[in-house]
C-alpha positions in Angstrom: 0.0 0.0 0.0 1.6 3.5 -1.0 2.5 6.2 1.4 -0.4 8.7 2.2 0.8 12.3 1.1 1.0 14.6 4.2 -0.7 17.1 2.1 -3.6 15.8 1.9 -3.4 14.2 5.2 -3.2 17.2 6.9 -5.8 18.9 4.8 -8.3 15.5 5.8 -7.4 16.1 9.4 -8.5 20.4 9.0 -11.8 19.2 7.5 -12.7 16.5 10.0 -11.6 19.2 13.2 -13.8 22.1 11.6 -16.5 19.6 10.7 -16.8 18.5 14.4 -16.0 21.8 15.7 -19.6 22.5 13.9 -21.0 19.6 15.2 -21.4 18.3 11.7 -21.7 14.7 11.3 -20.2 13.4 8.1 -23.8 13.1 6.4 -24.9 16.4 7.3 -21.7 18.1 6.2 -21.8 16.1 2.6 -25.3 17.0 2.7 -24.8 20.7 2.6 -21.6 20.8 0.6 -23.5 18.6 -2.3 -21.3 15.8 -2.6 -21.0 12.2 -1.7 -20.5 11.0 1.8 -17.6 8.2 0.7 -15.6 11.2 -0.9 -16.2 13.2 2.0 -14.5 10.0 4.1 -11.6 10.3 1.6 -11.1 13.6 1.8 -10.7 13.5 6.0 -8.7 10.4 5.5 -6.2 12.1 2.9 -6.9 9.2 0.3 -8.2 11.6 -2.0 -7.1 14.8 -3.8 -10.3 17.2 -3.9 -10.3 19.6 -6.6 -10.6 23.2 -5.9 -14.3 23.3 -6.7 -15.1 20.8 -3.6 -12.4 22.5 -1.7 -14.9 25.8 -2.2 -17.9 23.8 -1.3 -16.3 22.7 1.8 -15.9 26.3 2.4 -19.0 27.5 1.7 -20.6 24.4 4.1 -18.4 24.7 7.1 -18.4 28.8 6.6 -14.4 28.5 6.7 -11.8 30.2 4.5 -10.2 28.3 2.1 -6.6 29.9 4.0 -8.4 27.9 7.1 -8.8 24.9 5.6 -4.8 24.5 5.0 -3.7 25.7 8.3 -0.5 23.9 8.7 0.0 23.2 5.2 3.0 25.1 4.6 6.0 24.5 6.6 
C-alpha cells in the first residue's frame, strides 16, 4: 500500500476538526456541501485529492476560509 501524502493528510485532518468543531456529522456536512459522503471519508482520511471546486464547497458548508482549511499546510 503507498504512502499517504502529508498534504492531503493534513488537509483530511483540518476538515474533520472544523467539521466537528460545527458539530457536523459526516452526512450532514456532505449534505450541505453537495457531494457524496464516501468522498467526504476520503477527503478526511487524505486518500483523496479534492479539486478546488469541492475544496470551495467545503468552504461555503463549514463557513471557513479556504486559508483555514490549510492551516499547517506550509512548513
Amino acid at each position: 500500500m503507498p504512502k499517504r501524502d502529508s498534504t492531503l493528510t493534513a488537509f483530511g485532518r483540518n476538515v474533520a476538526r472544523i467539521r466537528a468543531e460545527r458539530g457536523f456529522s459526516q452526512d450532514k456536512l456532505a449534505e450541505k456541501a453537495e457531494m457524496d459522503r464516501t468522498y467526504l471519508s476520503g477527503i478526511e482520511r487524505g486518500v483523496r485529492n479534492p479539486s478546488i471546486k469541492a475544496v470551495l464547497k467545503l468552504c461555503k458548508a463549514l463557513r471557513v476560509t479556504p486559508d483555514e482549511l490549510c492551516k499547517g499546510l506550509f512548513k
